[in-house]
C-alpha positions in Angstrom: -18.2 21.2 -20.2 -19.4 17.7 -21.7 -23.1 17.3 -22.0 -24.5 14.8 -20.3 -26.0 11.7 -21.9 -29.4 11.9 -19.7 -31.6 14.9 -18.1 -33.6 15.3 -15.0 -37.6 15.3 -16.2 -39.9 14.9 -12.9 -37.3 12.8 -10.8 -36.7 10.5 -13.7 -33.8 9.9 -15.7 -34.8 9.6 -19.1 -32.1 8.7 -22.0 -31.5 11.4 -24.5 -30.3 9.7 -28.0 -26.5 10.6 -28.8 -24.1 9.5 -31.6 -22.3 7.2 -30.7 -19.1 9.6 -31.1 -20.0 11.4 -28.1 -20.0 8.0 -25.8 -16.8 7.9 -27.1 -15.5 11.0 -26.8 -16.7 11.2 -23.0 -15.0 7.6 -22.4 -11.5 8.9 -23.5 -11.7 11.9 -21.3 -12.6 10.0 -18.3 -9.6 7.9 -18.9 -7.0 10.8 -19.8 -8.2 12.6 -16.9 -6.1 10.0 -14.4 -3.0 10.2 -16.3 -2.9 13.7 -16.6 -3.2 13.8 -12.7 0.0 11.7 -12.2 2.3 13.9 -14.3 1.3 17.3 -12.4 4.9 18.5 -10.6 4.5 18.7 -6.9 6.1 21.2 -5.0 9.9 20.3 -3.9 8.9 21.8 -0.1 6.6 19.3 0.8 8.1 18.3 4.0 5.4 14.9 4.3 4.5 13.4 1.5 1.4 11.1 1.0 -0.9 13.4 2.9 -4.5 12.0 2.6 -5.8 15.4 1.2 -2.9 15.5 -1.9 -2.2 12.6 -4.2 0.2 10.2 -3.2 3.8 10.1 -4.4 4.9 7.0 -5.3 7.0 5.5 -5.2 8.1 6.0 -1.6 10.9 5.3 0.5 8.9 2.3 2.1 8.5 1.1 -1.1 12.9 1.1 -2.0 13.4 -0.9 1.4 10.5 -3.4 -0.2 12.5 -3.6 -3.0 15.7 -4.0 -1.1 14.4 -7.2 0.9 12.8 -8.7 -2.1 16.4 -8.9 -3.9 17.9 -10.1 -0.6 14.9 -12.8 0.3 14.4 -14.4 -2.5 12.1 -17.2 -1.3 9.6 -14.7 0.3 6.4 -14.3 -1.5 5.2 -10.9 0.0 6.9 -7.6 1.7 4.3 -5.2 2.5 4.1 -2.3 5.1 1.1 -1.0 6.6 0.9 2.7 8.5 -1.2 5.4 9.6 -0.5 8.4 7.1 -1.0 11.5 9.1 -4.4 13.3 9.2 -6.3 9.5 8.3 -8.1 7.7 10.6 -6.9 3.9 9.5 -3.6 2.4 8.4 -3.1 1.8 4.6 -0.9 -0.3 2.5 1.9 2.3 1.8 4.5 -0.2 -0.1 4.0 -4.1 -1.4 5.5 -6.7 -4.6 4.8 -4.4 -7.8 2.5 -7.9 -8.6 0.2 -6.7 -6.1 0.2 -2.8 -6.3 -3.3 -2.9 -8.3 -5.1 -5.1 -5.2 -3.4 -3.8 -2.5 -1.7 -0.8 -2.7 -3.4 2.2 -0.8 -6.0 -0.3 0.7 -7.3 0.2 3.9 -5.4 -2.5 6.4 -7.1 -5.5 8.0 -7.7 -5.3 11.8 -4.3 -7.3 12.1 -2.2 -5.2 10.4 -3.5 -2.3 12.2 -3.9 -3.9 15.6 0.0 -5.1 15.3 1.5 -1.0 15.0 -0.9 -0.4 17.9 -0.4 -3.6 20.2 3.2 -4.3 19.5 2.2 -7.6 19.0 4.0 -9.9 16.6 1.1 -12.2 15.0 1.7 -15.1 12.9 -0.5 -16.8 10.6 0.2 -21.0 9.6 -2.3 -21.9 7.1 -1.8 -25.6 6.7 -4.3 -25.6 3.4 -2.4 -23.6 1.4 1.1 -23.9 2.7 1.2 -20.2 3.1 2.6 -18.6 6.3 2.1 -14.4 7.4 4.3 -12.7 9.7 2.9 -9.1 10.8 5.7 -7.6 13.1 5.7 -4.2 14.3 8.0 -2.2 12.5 10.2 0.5 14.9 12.6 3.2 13.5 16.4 2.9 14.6 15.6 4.3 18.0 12.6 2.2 18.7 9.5 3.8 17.8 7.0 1.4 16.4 5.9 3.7 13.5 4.4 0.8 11.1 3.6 -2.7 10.6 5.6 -4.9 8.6 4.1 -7.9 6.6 6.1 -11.0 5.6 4.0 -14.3 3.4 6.2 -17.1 2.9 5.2 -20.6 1.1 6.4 -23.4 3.5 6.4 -27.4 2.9 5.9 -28.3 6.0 4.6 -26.7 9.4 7.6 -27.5 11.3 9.4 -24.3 8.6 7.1 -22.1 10.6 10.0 -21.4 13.6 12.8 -20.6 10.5 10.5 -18.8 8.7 9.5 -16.4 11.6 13.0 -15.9 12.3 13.8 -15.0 8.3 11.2 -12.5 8.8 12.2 -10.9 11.7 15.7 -10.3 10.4 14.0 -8.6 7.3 12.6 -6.1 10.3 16.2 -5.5 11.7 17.6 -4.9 8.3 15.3 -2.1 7.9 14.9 -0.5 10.9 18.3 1.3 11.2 17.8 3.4 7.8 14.2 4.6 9.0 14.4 8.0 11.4 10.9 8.7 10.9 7.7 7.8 9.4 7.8 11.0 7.4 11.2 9.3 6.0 9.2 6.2 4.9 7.1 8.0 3.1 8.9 10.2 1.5 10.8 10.3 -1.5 13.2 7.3 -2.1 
């Protein structure tokens, strides 16, 4: 066990001089620790993955259909799905661009994303400022359960893109749909 760089004296915490060494030594752990943790073999029976109370296994299968539409949809900016992993309270960002896996990834979701699963709403966002448009559409499996929500950005030129754009992204729904049974299958293993 590392010794701690301070003690308790009298509800204080009072700095106890160490070589420098020791910092050191204390940093590296601290940053070997989270790498160690991603190489540890999980179990091959795990019948749902990215349970809240084990680490996640990335990547999923949300996360190959992400990859799919970005090679198909070039000119979209963003693919992202949000859901409820079982035994959590709030929907998370379970699959987004690998550019933004170190913002978004595992976040909690906004009230939008988490309000379209729930609603069945489709909302979409125009932002004439900074020509950027979002598409958050419920996402159902094959037979028509809405199991997650399904986030499309897209950089437009003009307002008027707004209908073409909507009807890009809802195509990127369809195309997925079909090869998801399950929200256990999206996040599971690819």
């Amino acid at each position: 066990m590392f010794n701690l760089p301070y003690r308790l004296e009298s509800r204080k915490r009072t700095m106890v001089h160490k070589p420098a060494w020791e910092f050191i030594l204390v940093a590296c752990a601290f940053s070997v620790v989270p790498m160690l943790a991603q190489t540890v073999a999980k179990p091959a029976d795990w019948s749902l993955l990215n349970h809240p109370d084990n680490e996640q296994e990335f990547p999923n299968f949300a996360q190959s259909l992400i990859e799919q539409q970005l090679n198909r949809h070039s000119d979209v900016l963003v693919v992202a799905i949000h859901a409820q992993i079982p035994g959590e309270d709030i929907n998370r960002v379970i699959a987004i661009n690998q550019a933004q896996w170190g913002k978004f990834l595992w976040r909690p979701s906004d009230d939008i994303d988490t309000d379209t699963a729930k609603t069945q709403r489709t909302v979409v966002q125009v932002i004439p400022a900074t020509h950027r448009m979002e598409v958050h559409m419920p996402l159902h499996t094959g037979s028509g359960q809405t199991i997650a929500t399904l986030v499309c950005v897209w950089s437009f030129k003009v307002e008027e893109d707004a209908p073409e754009l909507l009807k890009k992204s809802q195509q990127m729904r369809d195309e997925i749909a079909p090869s998801v049974p399950s929200l256990a299958r999206l996040l599971g293993k690819p």
